[in-house]
N, C-alpha and C positions, 0 to 999 in steps of 0.2 A: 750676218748682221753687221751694216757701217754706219758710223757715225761722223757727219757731217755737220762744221758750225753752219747755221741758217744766219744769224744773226747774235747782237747780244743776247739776246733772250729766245733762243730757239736752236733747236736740232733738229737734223733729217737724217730718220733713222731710215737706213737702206736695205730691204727684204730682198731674198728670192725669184717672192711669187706672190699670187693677189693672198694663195691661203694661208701664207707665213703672215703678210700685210693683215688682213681680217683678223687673224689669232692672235695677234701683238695687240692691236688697236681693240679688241674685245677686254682680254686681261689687262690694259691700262683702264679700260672702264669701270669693268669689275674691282682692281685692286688699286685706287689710284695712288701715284706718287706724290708727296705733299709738294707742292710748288708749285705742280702742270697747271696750268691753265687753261690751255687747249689743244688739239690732237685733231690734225685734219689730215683724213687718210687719204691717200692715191694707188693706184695700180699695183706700186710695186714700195713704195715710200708711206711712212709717217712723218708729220712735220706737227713737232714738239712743241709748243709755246710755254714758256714756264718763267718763274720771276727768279733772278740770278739772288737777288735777297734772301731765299728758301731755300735755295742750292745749285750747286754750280754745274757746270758743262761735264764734267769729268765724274762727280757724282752719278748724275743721273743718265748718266750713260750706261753705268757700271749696272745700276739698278734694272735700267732699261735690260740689256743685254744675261740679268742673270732672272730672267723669267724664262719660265719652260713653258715654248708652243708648239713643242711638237705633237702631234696627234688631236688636237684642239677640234674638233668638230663643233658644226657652228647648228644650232636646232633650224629644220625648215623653216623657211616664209611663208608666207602666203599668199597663196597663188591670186595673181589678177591677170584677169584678162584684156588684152589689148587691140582694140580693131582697129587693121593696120589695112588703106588701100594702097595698092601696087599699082604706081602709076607715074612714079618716076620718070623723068625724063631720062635717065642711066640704067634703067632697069636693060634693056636692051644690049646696053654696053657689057652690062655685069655677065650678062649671059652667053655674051660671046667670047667673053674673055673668061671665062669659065668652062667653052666648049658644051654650055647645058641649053635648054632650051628656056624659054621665059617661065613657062608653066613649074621646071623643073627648081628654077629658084626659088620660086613661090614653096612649094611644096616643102622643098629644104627648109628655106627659113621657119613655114607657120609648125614643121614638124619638131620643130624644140622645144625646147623649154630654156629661159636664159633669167639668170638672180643678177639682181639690181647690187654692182661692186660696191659703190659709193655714187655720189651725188655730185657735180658739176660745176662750173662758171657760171649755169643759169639756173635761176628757181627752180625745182622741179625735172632739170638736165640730168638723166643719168649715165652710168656707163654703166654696160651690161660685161657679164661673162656666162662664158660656156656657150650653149647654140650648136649650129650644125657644124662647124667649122670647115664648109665647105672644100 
């Protein structure tokens, strides 16, 4: 775990991996720190918003950094389903540059299953993990 100034009023805590990221950014929900303000998660980073009035960078690092995530499992979602047409214009490309055939990327991808990381730059944008990892 790093700790990075974002700004006066913010840090960017630096994980791992999305399951170290998810298990931090859960246990701040669960237990929050007094001052945070807000906690918007990414890929591999949290990005701290907190009022330096409440506590300071060095403080809440300290805090941050003495919660335990290791072995944190997170409860299933729920499952939805998504109907997806295959009709790309790159689909063709994908498949060649994959050495598979069209039908076979299809197959891969609709044969996963993939959890919503976090949420986006747009409404409703998400970033996915896991899938077939071709």
């Amino acid at each position: 775990m790093r700790f990075y100034p974002a700004n006066l009023d913010a840090l960017l805590v630096e994980l791992s991996n999305l399951d170290e990221t998810l298990a931090l950014f859960e246990s701040l929900q669960q237990m929050p720190i007094f001052g945070v303000e807000e906690i918007v998660p990414a890929a591999r980073t949290l990005l701290v918003h907190f009022r330096p009035s409440a506590i300071g960078f060095e403080a809440l690092a300290a805090q941050i950094a003495s919660r335990d995530i290791r072995g944190s499992a997170r409860e299933p979602g729920k499952l939805i389903e998504i109907p997806v047409h295959y009709n790309g214009e790159d689909l063709a490309d994908v498949a060649r540059e994959l050495d598979i055939s069209v039908d076979e990327v299809i197959k891969r991808h609709t044969g996963s299953d993939y959890n919503v990381a976090f949420c986006g730059f747009a409404p409703g944008f998400a970033y996915l993990s896991g899938g077939a990892g071709f």
